[in-house]
Phi, psi and omega in degrees: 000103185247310207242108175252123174253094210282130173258120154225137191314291180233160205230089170236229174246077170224221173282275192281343161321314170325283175316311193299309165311326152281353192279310201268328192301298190292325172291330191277333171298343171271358177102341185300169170252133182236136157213153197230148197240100180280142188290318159221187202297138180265211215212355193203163217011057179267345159284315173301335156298328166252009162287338185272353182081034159256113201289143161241121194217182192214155184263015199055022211276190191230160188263098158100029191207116209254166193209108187293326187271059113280356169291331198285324196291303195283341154292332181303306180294316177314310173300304176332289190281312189088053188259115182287353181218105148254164172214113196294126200213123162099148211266017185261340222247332175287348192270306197296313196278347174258283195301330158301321176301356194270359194219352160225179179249124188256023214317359152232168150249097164242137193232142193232126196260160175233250267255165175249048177191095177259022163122177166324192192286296181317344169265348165265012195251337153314240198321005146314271182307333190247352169328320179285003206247351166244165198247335198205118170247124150240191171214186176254351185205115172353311187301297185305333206270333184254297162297333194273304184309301184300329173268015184106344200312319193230138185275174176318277213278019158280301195251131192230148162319084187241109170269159189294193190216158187222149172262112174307319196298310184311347177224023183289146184307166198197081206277355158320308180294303190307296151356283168331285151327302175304294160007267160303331173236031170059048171230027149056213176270335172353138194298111175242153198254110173286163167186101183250114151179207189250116152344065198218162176315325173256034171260351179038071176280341179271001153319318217265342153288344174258356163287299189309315177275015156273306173294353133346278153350302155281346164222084210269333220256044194227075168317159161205121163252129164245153183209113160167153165263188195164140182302337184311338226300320227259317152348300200298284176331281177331318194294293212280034154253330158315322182272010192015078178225019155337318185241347148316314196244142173241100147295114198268331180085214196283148154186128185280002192242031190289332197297326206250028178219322179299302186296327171317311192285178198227339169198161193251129176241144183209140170237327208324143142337287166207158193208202183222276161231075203308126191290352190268307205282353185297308164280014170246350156290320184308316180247065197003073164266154148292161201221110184250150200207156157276166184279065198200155203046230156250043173292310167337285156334339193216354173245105173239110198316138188059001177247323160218013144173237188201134189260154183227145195283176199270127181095019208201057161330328186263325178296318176308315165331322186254343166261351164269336174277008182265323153338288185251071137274327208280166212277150169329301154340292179273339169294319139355295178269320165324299180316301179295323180282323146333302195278322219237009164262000155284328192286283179310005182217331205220043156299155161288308174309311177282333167296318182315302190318260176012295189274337171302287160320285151345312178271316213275344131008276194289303188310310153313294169295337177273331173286324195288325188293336195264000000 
């Protein structure tokens, strides 16, 4: 594996965008040359991408608007580079990249799901029908990965469990900054609530504002900063000033600075609808936070009730509510230790260097078996 080529629908502030990006660190650190292809313009880490000597180019699409010459224009970069791997992240960019293959030479293909619900019947009967045009179908979390197989998307012995990875050093505590942070955002000694990610319908922030203003009530000393955008922004905003929670909640907007917003909080909030393996809680373990989450996808994985925090059914403001205040009922100490148990179950299962091996193995894998068949 000398040469990677990363496919993704859009290139933002997100989960797997994330992932993809860390991805490009360690493989340019193994020596491959990566270049990575956004479907429409991207819009978020091109400086850092090119401090790593990673070409970023776009297929020009337009969002939500479908364009057969993106097949051609992305066979074109496909010729160009010559890539001994692409690998595909998300489900327009697995499509798009199993149909392009009909038309250039792929010698590996892996196309990677980041959720365990990527839309409806017709796109799994899409990943179905073109499943054989990939060499490696994954997902990110056992649970999806169990779901993808029962509808069909993918058979059994195909599509497999690869979870993301996170670089522990990004997140080591700092306690100047935490200091520092608070500070700067006024929230004093308060109890504070991290909730990072895009505003959107299946993160379900107004579950997690009525969660808040139940847990208000009783602990009125309590922040919740959230930070990302999204269409829901202006929605949200509107609720939590109905909900007068004006001086509770910071809409933070984009912010690039999450590990030194991870160290500021005091537990991590998750409402989503559904999810896959998320990568912000990897990094609210990473930087020992305790955690309350809904139960949906592979939250589960990474949140063990009671031990480092607490899962709530999806869509359920008062359970979420009885799980956050049962969270800072418990003394500094043991959240503390909740923060520890976090941190060294990221270490032992969702480093990035051993997921690169991983994906690493997978390819040179994938690659093998296409030589014993010609």
């Amino acid at each position: 594996m000398k040469r990677v080529l990363f496919l993704l629908t859009g290139l933002d502030y997100a989960g797997a965008e994330t992932q993809v990006v860390q991805l490009c660190r360690v493989f340019r650190g193994m020596g491959c040359s990566v270049q990575l292809i956004s479907m429409i313009e991207p819009a978020a880490f091109l400086e850092e991408l090119a401090a790593m000597g990673v070409a970023v180019m776009t297929l020009g699409m337009r969002k939500g608007i479908a364009d057969p010459r993106a097949i051609v224009r992305l066979r074109r970069r496909i010729r160009e580079f010559q890539p001994d791997v692409v690998h595909s992240h998300m489900v327009h960019a697995n499509l798009l990249a199993r149909i392009t293959r009909l038309f250039v030479r792929m010698p590996v293909l892996a196309c990677t799901a980041h959720s365990i619900y990527e839309g409806g019947r017709l796109r799994s009967w899409l990943y179905r029908v073109t499943d054989r045009l990939c060499d490696i179908m994954t997902n990110v979390s056992q649970e999806a990965v169990n779901r993808y197989i029962a509808i069909k998307a993918s058979p059994p012995g195909k599509i497999r469990f690869m979870p993301n990875g996170i670089d522990m050093g990004r997140f080591a505590e700092q306690t100047g900054k935490r200091l520092n942070c608070r500070e700067e955002l006024g929230v004093g000694e308060s109890f504070v609530w991290l909730a990072a990610g895009r505003l959107a319908p299946e993160k379900d922030y107004m579950t997690m504002l009525a969660a808040f203003s139940e847990v208000r009530k009783s602990c009125p000393h309590t922040t919740l900063l959230i930070a990302g955008i999204g269409p829901d922004a202006e929605a949200l905003q509107r609720f939590s000033r109905r909900l007068r929670l004006e001086d509770g909640v910071r809409f933070l907007g984009i912010r690039t600075d999450i590990p030194v917003l991870m160290n500021a909080a005091d537990a991590y909030l998750m409402s989503s609808k559904w999810e896959g393996l998320p990568m912000v809680l990897l990094e609210a373990c990473a930087s020992g936070l305790p955690i309350v989450a809904t139960d949906v996808g592979g939250n589960g994985e990474i949140v063990n009730s009671g031990v480092n925090g607490y899962l709530a059914e999806p869509s359920n403001p008062e359970q979420l509510a009885d799980q956050m205040r049962r969270l800072m009922s418990h003394t500094p100490e043991r959240r503390a230790e909740m923060g520890r148990y976090s941190r060294e179950l990221v270490r032992q299962r969702y480093d990035i260097h051993a997921i690169a091996k991983r994906w690493e193995g997978l390819y040179e894998q994938a690659a093998g078996k296409k030589r014993l068949r010609s």
